[in-house]
Backbone bond lengths (Angstrom), bond angles and torsions (degrees), N, CA, C in turn:
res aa  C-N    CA-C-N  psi(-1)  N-CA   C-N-CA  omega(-1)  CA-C   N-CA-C  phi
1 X - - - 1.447 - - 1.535 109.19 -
2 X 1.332 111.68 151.39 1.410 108.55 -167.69 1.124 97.15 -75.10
3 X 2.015 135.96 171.49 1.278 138.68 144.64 1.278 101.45 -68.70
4 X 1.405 112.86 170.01 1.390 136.74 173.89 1.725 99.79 -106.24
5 X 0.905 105.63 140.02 2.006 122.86 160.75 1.486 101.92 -23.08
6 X 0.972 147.29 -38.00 1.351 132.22 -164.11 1.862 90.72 -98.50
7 X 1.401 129.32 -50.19 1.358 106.53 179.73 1.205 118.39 -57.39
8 X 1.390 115.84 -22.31 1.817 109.40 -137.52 1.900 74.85 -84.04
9 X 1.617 122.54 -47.54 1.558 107.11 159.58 1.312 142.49 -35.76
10 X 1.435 106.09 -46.92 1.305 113.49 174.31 1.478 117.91 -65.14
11 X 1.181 113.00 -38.39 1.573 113.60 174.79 1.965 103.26 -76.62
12 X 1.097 116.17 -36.57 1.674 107.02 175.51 1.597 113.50 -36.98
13 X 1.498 86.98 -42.63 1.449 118.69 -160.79 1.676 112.86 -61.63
14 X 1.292 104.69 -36.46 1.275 128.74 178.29 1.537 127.00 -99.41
15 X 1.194 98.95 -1.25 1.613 112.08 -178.08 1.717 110.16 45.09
16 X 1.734 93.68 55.72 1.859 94.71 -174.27 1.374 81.27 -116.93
17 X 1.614 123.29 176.07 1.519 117.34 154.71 1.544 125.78 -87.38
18 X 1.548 118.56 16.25 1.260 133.98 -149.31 1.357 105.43 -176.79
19 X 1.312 110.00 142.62 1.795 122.35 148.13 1.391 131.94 -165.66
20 X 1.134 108.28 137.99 1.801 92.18 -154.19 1.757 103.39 -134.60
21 X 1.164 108.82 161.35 1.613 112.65 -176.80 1.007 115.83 -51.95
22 X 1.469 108.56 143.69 1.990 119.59 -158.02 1.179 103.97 85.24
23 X 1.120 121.27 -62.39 1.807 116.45 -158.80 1.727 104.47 -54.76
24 X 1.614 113.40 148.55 1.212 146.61 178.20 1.247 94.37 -77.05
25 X 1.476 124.28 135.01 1.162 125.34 148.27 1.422 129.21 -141.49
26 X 1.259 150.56 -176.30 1.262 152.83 147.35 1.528 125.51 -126.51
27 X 1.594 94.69 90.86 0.957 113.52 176.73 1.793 127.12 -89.67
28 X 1.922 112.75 126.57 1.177 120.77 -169.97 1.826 105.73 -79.45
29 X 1.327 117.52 116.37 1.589 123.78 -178.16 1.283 97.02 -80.33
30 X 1.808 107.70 147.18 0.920 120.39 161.02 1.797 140.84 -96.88
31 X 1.240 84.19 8.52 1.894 114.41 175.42 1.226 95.17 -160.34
32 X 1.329 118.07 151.45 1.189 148.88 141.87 1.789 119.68 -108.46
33 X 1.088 106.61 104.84 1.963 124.37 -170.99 1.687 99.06 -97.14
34 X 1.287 116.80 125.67 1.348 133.76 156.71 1.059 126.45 -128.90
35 X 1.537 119.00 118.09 1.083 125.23 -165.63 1.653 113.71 -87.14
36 X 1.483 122.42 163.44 1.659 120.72 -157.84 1.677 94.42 -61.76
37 X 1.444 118.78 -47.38 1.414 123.03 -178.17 1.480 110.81 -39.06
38 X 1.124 121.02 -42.02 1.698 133.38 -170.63 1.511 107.33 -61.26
39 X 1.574 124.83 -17.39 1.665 114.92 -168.74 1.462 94.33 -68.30
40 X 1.189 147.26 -31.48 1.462 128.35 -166.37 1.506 118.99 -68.31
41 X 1.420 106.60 -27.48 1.470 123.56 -178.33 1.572 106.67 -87.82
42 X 1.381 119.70 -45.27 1.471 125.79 174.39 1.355 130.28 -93.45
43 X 1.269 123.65 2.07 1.684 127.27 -146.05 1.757 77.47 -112.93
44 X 1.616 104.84 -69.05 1.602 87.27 -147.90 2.128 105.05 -90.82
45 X 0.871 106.97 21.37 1.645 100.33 152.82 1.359 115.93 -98.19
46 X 1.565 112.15 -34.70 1.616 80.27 176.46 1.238 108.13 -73.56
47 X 1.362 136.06 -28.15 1.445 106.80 -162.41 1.895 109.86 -108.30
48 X 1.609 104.21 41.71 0.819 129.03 142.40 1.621 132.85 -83.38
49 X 1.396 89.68 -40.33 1.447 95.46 174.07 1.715 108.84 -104.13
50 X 1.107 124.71 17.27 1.109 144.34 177.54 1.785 104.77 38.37
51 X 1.730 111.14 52.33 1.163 118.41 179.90 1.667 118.30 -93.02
52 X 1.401 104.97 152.73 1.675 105.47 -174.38 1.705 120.84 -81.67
53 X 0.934 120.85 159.15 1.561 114.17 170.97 1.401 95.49 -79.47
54 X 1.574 134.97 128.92 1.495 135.75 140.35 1.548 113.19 -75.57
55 X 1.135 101.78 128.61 1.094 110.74 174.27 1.795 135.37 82.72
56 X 1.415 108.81 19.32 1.303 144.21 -156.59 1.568 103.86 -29.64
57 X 1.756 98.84 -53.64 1.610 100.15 171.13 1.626 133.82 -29.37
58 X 1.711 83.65 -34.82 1.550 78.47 -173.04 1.780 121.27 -102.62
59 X 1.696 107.12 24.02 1.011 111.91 -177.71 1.666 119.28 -116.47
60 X 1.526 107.98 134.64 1.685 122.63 -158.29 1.801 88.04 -104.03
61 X 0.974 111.37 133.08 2.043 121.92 161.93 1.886 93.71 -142.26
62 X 1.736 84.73 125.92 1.278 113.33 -158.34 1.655 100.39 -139.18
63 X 1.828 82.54 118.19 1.736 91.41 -162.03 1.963 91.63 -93.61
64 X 1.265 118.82 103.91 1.542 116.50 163.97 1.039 145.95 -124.08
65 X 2.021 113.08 7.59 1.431 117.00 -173.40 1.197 93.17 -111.58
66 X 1.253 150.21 -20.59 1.384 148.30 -149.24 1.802 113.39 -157.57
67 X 1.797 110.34 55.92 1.392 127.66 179.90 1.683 99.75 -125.83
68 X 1.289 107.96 123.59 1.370 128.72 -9.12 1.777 117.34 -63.93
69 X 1.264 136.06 158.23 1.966 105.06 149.05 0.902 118.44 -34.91
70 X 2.101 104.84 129.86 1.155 116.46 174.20 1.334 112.85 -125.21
71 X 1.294 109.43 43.89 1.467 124.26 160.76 1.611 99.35 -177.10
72 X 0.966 109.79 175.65 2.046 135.03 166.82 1.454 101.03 -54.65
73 X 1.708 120.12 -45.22 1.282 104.64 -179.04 1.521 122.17 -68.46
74 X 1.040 101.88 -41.73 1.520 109.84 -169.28 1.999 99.43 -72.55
75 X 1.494 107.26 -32.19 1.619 89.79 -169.50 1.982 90.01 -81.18
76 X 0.794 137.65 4.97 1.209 124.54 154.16 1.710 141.59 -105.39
77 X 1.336 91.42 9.17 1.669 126.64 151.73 1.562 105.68 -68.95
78 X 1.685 100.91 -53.42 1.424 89.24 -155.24 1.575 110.25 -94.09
79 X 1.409 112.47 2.06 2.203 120.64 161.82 1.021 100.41 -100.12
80 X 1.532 146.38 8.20 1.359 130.76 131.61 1.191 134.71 -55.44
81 X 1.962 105.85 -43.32 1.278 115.71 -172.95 1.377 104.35 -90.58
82 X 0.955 134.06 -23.70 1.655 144.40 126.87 1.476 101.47 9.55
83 X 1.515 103.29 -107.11 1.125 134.28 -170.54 1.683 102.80 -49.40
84 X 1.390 135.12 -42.97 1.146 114.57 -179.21 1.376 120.91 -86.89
85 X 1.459 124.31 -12.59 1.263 132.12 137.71 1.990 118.04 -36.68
86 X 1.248 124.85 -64.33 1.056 129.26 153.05 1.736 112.03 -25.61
87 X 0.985 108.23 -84.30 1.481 123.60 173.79 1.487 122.53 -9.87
88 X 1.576 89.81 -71.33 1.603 116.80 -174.90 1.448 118.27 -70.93
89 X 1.519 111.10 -22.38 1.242 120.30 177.58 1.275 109.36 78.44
90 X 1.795 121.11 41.84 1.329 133.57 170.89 1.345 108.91 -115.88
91 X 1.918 112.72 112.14 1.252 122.84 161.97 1.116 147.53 -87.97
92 X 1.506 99.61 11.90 1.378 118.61 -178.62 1.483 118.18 -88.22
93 X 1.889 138.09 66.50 0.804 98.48 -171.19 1.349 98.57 -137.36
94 X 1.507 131.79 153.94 1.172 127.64 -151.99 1.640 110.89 -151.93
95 X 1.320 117.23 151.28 1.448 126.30 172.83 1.267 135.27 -105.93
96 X 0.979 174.00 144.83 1.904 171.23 25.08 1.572 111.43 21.48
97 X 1.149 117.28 97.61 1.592 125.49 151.66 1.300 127.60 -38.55
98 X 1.354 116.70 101.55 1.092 131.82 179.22 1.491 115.44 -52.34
């Protein structure tokens, strides 16, 4: 049976020739996307544990619920994620007007 578009990725992904529903896999991403909402969940453990981004290149932070800031909170959401962008040595980071 043929794969569908999402295996025939998932197996790219995995350097298998195949992968099909149910099956376990470990699949290597080629972006990682975080959206501005995500710093509460991602911002303060790593730099709790004062851990590095591996692999920085391949990471997207994507400011889209709150462009421009529309309050103090949010513009200090977004010079956090700033600054840990800076940090991490991730230049990928980009906005969409809500």
């Amino acid at each position: 049976m043929p794969m569908t578009i999402s295996e025939k990725i998932l197996a790219r992904a995995t350097g298998l020739t195949s992968a099909a529903p149910g099956q376990y896999i470990r699949a290597r991403a080629d972006s990682i996307i975080v959206c501005d909402l995500g710093w509460s969940l991602v911002g303060p453990p790593i730099e709790k544990l004062r851990a590095k981004t591996v692999e920085s290149e391949r990471v997207v932070v994507v400011f889209a619920h709150a462009v421009p800031a529309v309050n103090q909170q949010s513009a200090e959401m977004h010079r956090r994620w700033r600054a840990f962008c800076r940090d991490q040595g991730i230049s990928a980071i980009t906005a969409s007007a809500t």
